[in-house]
Backbone as CSV, one residue per row, in Angstrom:
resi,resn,N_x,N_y,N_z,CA_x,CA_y,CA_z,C_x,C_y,C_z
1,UNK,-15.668,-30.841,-47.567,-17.067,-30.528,-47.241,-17.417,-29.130,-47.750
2,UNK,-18.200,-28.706,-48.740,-19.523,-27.538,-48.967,-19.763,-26.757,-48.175
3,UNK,-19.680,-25.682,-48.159,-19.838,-24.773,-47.188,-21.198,-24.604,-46.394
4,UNK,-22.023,-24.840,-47.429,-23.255,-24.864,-47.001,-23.337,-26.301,-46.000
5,UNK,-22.451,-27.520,-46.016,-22.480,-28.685,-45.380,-22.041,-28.179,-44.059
6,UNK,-20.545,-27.711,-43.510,-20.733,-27.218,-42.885,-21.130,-26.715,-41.989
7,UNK,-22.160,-25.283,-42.969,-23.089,-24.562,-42.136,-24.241,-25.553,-40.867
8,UNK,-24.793,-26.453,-42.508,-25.601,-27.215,-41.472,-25.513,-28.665,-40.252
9,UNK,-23.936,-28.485,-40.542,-23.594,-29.194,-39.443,-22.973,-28.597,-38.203
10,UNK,-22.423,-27.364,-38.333,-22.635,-26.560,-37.121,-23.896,-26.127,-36.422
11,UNK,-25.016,-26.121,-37.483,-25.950,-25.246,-36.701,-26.778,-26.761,-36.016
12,UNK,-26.739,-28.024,-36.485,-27.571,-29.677,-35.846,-26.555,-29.096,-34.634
13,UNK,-25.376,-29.036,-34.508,-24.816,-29.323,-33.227,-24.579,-28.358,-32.159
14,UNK,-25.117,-26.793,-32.834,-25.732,-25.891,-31.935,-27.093,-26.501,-31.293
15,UNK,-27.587,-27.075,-32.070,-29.577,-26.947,-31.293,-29.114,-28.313,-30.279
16,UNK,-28.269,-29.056,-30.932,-27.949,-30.415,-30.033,-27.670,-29.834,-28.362
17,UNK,-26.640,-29.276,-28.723,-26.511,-28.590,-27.454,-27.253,-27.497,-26.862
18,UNK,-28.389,-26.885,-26.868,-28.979,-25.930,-26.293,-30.199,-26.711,-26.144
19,UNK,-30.017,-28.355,-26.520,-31.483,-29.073,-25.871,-32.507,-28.978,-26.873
20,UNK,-32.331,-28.355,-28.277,-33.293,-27.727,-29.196,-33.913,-28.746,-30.245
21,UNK,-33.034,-30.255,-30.438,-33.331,-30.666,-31.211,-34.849,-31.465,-31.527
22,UNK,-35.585,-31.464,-30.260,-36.709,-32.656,-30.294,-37.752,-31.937,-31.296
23,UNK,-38.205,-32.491,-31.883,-39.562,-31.831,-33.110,-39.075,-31.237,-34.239
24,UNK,-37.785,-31.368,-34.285,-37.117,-29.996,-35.561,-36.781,-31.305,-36.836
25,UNK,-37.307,-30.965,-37.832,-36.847,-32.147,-38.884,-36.033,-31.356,-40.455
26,UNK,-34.796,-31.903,-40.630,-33.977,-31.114,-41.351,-34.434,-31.673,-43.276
27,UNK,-34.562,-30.910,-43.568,-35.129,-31.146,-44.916,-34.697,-30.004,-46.435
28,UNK,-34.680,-30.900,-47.693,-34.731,-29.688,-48.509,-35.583,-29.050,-49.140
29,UNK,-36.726,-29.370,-48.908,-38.055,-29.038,-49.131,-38.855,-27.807,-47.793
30,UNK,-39.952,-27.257,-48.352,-40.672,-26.649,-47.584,-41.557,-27.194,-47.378
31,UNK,-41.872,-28.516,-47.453,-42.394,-29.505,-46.985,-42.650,-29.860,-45.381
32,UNK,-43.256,-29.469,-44.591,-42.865,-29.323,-42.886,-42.872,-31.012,-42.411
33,UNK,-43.203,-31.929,-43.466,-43.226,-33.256,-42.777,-41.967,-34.473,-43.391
34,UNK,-41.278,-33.809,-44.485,-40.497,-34.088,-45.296,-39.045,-33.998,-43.930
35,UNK,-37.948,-34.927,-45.465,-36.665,-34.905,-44.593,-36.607,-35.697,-43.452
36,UNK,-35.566,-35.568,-42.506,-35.410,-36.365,-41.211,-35.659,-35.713,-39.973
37,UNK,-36.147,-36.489,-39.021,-36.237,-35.983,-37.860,-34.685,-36.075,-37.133
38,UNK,-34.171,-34.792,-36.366,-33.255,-34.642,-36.326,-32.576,-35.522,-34.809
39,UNK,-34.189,-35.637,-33.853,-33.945,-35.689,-32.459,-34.081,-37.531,-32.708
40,UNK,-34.050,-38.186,-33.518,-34.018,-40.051,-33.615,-33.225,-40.315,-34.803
41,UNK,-32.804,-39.292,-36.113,-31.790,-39.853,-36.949,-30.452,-40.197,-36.430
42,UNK,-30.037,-41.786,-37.220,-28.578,-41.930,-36.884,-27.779,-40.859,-37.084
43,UNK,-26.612,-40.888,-36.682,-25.508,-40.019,-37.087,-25.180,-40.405,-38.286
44,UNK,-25.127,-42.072,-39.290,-24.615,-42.184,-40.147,-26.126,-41.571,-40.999
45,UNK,-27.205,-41.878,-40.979,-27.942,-41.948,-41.726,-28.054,-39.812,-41.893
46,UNK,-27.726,-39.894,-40.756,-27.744,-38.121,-40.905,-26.633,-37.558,-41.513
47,UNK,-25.367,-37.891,-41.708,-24.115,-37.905,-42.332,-24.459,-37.783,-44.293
48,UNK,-25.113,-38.820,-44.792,-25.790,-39.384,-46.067,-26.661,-38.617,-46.267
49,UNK,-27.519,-37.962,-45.477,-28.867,-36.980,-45.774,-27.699,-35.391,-46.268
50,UNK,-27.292,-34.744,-45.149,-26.591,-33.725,-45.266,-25.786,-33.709,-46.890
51,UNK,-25.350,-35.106,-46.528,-23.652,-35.195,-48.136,-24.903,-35.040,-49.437
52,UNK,-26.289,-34.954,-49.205,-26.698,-35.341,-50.415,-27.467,-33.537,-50.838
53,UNK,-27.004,-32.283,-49.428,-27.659,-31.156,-49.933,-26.599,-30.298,-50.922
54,UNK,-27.880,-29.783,-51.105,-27.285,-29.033,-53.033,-27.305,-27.159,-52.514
55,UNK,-28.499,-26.796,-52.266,-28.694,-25.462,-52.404,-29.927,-24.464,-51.208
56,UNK,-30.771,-25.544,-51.069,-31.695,-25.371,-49.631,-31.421,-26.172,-48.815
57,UNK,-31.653,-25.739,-47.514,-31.375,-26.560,-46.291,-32.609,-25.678,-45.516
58,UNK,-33.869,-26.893,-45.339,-35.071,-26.512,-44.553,-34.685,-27.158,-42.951
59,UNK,-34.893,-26.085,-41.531,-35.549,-26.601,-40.185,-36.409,-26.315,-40.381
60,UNK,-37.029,-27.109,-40.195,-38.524,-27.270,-39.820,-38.745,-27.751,-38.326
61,UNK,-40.113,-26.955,-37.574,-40.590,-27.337,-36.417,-39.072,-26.488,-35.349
62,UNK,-38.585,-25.461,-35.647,-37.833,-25.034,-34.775,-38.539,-23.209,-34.001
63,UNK,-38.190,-22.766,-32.707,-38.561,-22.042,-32.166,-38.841,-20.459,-32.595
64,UNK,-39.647,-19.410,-32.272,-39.742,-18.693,-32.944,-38.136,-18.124,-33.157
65,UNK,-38.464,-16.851,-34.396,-36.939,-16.026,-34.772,-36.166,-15.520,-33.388
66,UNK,-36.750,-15.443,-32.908,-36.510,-14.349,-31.666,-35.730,-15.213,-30.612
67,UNK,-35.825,-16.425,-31.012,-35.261,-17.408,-29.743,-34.268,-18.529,-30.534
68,UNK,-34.625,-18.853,-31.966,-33.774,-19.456,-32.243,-32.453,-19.561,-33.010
69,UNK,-32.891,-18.132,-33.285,-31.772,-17.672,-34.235,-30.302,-17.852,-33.779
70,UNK,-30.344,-17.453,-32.290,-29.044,-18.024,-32.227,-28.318,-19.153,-31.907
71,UNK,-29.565,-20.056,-31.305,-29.394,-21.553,-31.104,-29.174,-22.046,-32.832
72,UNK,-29.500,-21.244,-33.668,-28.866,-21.919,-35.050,-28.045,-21.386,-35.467
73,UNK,-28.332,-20.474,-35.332,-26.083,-19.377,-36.122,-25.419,-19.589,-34.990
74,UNK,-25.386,-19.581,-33.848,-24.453,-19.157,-32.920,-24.808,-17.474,-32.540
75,UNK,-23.792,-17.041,-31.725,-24.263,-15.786,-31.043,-22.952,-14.973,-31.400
76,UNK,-22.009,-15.186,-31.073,-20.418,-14.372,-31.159,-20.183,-14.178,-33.053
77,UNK,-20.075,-15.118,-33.182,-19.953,-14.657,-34.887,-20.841,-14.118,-35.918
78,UNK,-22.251,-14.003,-35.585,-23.218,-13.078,-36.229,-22.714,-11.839,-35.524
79,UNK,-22.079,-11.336,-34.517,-22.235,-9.996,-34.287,-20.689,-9.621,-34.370
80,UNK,-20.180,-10.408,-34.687,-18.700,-10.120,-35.251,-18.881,-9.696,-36.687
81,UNK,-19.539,-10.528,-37.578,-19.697,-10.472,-39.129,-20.342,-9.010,-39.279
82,UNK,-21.737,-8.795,-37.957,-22.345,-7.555,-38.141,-21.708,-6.628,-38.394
83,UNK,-20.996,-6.623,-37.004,-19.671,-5.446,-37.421,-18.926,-5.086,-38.330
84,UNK,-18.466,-6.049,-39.016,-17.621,-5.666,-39.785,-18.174,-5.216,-41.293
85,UNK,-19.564,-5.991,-41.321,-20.162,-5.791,-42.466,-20.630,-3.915,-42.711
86,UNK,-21.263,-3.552,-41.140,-21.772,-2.388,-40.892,-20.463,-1.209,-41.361
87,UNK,-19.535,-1.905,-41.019,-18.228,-0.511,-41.180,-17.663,-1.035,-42.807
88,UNK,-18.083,-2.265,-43.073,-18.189,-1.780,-44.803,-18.837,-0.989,-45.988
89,UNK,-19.941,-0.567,-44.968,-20.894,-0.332,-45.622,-20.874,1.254,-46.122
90,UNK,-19.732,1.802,-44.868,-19.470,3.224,-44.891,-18.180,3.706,-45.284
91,UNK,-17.166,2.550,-45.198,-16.025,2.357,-45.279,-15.523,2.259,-47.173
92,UNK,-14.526,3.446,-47.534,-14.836,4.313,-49.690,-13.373,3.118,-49.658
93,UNK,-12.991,2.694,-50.353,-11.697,1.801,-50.949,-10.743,2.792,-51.122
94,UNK,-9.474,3.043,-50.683,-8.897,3.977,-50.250,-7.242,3.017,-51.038
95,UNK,-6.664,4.199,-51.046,-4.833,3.932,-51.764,-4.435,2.648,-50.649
96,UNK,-4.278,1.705,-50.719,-3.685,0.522,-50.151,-4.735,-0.072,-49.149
97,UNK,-5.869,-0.075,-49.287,-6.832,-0.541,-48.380,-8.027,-0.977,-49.596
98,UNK,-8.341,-2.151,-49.727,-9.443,-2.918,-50.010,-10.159,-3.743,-49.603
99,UNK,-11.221,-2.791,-49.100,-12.142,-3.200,-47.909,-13.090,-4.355,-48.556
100,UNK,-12.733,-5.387,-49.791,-13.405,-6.487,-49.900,-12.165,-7.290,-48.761
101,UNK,-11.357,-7.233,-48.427,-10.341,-8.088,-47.620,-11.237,-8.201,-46.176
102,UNK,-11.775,-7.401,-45.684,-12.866,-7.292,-44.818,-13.496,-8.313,-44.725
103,UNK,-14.272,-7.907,-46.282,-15.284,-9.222,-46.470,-14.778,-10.516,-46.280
104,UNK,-14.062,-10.824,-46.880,-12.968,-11.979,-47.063,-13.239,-12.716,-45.412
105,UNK,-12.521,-11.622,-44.860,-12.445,-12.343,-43.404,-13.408,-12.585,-42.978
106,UNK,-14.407,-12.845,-43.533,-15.705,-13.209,-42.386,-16.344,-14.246,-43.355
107,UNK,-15.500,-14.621,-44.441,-15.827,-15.819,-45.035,-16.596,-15.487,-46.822
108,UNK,-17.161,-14.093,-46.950,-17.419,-13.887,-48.103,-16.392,-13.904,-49.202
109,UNK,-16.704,-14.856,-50.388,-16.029,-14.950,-51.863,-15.846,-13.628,-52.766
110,UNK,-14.995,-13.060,-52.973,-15.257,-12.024,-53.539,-13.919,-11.934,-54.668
111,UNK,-14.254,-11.901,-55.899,-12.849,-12.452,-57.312,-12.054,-10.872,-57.365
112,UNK,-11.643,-11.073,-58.232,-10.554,-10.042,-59.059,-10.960,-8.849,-59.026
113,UNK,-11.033,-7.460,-58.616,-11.271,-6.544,-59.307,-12.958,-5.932,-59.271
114,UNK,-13.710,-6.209,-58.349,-14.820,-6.355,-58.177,-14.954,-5.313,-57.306
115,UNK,-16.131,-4.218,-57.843,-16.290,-3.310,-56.522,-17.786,-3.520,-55.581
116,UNK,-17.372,-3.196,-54.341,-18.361,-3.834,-53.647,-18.895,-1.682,-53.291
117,UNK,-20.347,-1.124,-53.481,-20.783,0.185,-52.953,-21.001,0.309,-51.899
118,UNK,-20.856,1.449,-51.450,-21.666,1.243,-50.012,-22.553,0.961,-50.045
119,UNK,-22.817,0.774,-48.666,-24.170,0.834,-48.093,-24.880,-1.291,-48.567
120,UNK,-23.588,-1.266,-49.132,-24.157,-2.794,-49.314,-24.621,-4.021,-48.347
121,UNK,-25.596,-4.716,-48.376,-26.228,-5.559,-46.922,-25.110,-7.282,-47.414
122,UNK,-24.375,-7.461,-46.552,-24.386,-8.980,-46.569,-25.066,-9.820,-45.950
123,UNK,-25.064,-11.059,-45.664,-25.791,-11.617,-44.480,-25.091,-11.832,-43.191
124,UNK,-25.850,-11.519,-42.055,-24.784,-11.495,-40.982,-24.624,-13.139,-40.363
125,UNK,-25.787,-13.711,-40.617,-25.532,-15.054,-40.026,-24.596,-16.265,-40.837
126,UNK,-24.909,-16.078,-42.108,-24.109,-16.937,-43.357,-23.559,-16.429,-44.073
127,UNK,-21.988,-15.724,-44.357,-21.987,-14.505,-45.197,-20.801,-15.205,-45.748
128,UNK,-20.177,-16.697,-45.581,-19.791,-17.824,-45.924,-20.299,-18.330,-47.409
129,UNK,-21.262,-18.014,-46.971,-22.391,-18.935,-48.320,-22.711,-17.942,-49.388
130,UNK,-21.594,-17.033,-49.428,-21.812,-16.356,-50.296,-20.404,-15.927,-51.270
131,UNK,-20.785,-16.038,-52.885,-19.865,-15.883,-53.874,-20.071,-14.796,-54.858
132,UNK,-18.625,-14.466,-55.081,-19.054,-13.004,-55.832,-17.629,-13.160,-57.162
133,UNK,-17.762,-13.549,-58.479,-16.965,-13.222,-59.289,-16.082,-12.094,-59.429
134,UNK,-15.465,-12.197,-60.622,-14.541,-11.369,-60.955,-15.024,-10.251,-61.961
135,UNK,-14.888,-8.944,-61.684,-14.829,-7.784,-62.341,-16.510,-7.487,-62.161
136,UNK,-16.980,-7.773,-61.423,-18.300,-7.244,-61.023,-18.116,-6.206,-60.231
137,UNK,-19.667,-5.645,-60.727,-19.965,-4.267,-59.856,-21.432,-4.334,-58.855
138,UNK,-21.134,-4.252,-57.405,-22.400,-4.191,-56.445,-23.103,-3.317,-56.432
139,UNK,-24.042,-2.514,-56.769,-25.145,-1.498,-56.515,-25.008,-0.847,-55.159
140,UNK,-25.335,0.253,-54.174,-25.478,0.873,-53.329,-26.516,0.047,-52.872
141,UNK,-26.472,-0.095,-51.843,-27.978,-0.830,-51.149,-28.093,-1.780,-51.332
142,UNK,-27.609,-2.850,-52.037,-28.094,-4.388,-52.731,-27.815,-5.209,-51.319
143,UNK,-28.428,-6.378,-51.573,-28.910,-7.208,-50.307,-28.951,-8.613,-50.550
144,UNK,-27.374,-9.000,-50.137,-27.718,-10.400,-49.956,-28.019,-11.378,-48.908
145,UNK,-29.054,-12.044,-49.088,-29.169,-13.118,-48.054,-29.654,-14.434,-48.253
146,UNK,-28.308,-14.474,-47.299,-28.452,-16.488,-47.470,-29.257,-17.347,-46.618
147,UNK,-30.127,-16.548,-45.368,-30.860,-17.471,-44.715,-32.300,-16.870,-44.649
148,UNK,-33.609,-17.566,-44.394,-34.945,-16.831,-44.251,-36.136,-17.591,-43.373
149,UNK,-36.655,-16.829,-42.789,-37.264,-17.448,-41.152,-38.390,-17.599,-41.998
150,UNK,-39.369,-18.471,-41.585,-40.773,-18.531,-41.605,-41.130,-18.543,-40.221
151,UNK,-42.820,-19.291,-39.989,-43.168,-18.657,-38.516,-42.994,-20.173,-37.683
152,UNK,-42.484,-21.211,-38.675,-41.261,-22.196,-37.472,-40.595,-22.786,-38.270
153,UNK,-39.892,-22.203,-39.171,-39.089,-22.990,-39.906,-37.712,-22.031,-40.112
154,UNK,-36.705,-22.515,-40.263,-35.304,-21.375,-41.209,-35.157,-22.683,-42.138
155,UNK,-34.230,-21.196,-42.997,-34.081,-22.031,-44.276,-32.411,-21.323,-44.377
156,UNK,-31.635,-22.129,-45.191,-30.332,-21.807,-45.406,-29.890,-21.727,-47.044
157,UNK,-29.407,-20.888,-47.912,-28.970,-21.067,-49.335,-27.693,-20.493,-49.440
158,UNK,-26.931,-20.978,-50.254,-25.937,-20.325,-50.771,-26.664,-19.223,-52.044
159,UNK,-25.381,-18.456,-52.643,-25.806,-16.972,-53.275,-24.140,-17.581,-54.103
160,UNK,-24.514,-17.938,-55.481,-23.404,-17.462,-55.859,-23.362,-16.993,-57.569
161,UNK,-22.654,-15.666,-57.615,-22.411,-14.851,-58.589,-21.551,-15.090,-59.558
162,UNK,-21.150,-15.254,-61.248,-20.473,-14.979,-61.734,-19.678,-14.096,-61.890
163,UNK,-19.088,-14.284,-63.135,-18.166,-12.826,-63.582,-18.806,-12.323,-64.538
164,UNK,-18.414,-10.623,-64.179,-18.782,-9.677,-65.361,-20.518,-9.587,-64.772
165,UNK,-20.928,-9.128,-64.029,-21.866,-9.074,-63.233,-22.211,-7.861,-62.896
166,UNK,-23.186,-7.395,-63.097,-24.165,-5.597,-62.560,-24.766,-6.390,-61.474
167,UNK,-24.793,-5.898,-60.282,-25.851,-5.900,-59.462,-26.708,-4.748,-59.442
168,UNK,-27.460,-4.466,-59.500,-28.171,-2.982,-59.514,-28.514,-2.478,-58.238
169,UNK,-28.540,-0.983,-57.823,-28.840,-0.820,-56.193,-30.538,-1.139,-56.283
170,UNK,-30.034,-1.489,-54.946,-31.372,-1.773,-53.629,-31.839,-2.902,-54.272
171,UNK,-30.901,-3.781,-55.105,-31.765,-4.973,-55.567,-31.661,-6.202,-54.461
172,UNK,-31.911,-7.086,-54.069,-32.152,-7.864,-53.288,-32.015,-9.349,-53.911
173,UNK,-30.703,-10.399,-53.538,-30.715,-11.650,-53.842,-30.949,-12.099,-52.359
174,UNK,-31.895,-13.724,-52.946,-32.150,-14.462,-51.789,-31.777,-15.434,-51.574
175,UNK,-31.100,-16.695,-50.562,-30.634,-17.608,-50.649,-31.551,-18.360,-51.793
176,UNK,-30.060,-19.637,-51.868,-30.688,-20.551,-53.002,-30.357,-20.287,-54.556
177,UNK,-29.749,-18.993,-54.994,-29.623,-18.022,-56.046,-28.016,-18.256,-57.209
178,UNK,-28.590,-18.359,-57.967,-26.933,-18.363,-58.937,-27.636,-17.683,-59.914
179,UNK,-26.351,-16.893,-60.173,-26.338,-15.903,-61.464,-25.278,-16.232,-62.338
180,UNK,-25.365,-16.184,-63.062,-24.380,-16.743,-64.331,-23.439,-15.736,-64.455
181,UNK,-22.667,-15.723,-65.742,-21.271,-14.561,-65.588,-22.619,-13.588,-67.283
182,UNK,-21.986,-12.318,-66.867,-22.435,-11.223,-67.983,-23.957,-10.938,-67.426
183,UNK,-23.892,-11.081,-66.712,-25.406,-10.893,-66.547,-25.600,-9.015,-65.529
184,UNK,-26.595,-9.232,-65.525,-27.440,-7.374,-65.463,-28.572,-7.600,-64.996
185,UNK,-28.302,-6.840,-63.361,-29.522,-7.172,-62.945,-29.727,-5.412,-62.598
186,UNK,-31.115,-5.175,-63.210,-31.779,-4.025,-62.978,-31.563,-3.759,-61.186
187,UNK,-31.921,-1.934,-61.114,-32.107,-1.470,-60.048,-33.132,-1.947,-58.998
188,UNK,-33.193,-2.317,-58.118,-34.399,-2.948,-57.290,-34.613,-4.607,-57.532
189,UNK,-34.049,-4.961,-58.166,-34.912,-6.382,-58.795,-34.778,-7.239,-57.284
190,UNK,-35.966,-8.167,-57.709,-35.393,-9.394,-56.397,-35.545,-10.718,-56.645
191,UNK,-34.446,-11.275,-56.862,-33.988,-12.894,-56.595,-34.231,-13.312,-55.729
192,UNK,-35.011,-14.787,-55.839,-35.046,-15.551,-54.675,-34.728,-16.950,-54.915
193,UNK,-34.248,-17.950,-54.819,-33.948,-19.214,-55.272,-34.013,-19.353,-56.765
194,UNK,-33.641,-18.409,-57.604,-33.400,-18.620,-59.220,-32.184,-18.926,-59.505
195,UNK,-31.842,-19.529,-60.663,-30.699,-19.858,-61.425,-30.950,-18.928,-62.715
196,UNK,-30.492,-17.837,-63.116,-30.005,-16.936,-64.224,-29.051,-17.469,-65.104
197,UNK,-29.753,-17.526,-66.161,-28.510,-17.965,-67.056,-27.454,-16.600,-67.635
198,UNK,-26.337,-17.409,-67.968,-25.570,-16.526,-68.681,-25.990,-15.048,-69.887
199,UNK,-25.661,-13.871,-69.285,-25.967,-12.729,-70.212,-27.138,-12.638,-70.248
200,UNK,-27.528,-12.785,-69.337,-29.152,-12.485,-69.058,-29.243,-11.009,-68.436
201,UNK,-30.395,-9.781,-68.715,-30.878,-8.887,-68.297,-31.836,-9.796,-67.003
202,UNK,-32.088,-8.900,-66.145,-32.857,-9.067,-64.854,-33.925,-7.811,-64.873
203,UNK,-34.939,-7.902,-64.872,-35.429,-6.800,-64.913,-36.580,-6.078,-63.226
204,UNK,-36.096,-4.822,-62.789,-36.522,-4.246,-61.499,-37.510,-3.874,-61.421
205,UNK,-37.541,-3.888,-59.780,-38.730,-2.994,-58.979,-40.077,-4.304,-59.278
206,UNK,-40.563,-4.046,-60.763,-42.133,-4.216,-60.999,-41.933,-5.863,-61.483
207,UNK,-41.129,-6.085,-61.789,-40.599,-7.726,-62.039,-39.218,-8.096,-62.199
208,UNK,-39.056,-9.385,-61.682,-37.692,-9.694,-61.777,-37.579,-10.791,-62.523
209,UNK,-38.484,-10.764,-63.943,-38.129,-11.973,-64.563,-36.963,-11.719,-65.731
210,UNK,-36.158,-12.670,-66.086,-35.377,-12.001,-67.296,-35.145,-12.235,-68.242
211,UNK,-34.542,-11.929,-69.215,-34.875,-11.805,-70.169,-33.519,-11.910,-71.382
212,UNK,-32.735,-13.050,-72.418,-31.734,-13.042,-72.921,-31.477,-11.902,-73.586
């Protein structure tokens, strides 16, 4: 099973249990009427929907951020991941200590030889759903995230990176996102559900379209 499969089968059987499921319909679209309703789909027919997601995973019709966030991540392991992410962030790679092993443990992909800067954001709720090649370099400040609230919906993406990879600081990827290997993404830029092809420039701040 996909990590992202998984994800969204832990989080159906969080809302199952906190009573959350009636009105919430799981979809890959931002479509709010699309997909299945979660509180009358079979288990098999819901089994076949899930095996068939790729890269978005829409709730739809679920409670505001403030209340459901943790009826869908859970509560103990977003503030475990927090932690550890927060003391990466300050935490320099030191003679026998490589604080991507950190990352590691909380489920982030991270290849060969790859430096991660401070001050870097992972995601604290899905930080699973996230991949990082070999011999890449992270920017100071860069920001990944794999999940994003609307005003009743979350959404879930994987993030995954090639090799030979610039991230540029304070740039911002958003779930849903693949970057190819050789690629260069300007300072500031922001990704949001794109596919980058190979050796592509990314260009910051004022646009993030790019460019071979």
């Amino acid at each position: 099973m996909k990590e992202l499969e998984r994800a969204v089968v832990k989080a159906i059987r969080r809302l199952r249990n906190s009573g959350k499921l009636r009105g919430v319909r799981l979809s890959n679209s931002h479509n709010h009427n699309s997909g299945v309703d979660l509180a009358s789909v079979s288990d098999e027919d819901l089994k076949k929907y899930i095996g068939k997601v790729s890269k978005t995973v829409y709730f739809h019709g679920v409670e505001p951020a403030k209340r459901s966030w943790h009826q869908i991540n859970g509560l103990i392991r977003p503030m475990i991941s927090a932690g550890i992410i927060e003391l990466g962030k300050v935490l320099p790679y030191l003679p026998g200590l490589d604080k991507n092993n950190l990352y590691r443990v909380i489920g982030v992909k991270i290849g060969k030889d790859t430096t991660i800067a401070p001050r870097v954001q992972f995601d604290y709720f899905h930080p699973e759903l996230i991949e990082i090649g070999d011999k890449c370099l992270v920017g100071d400040a860069a920001k990944f995230w794999t999940h994003d609230y609307g005003i009743d919906n979350f959404l879930m993406g994987p993030i995954k990176i090639g090799n030979h990879v610039k991230i540029g600081s304070e740039s911002v990827i958003g779930p849903a996102t693949t970057i190819g290997d050789n690629v260069q993404v300007n300072f500031g830029a922001f990704i949001y559900g794109k596919n980058i092809p190979d050796n592509a420039v990314v260009k910051g701040r004022e646009r993030s379209r790019y460019e071979r």
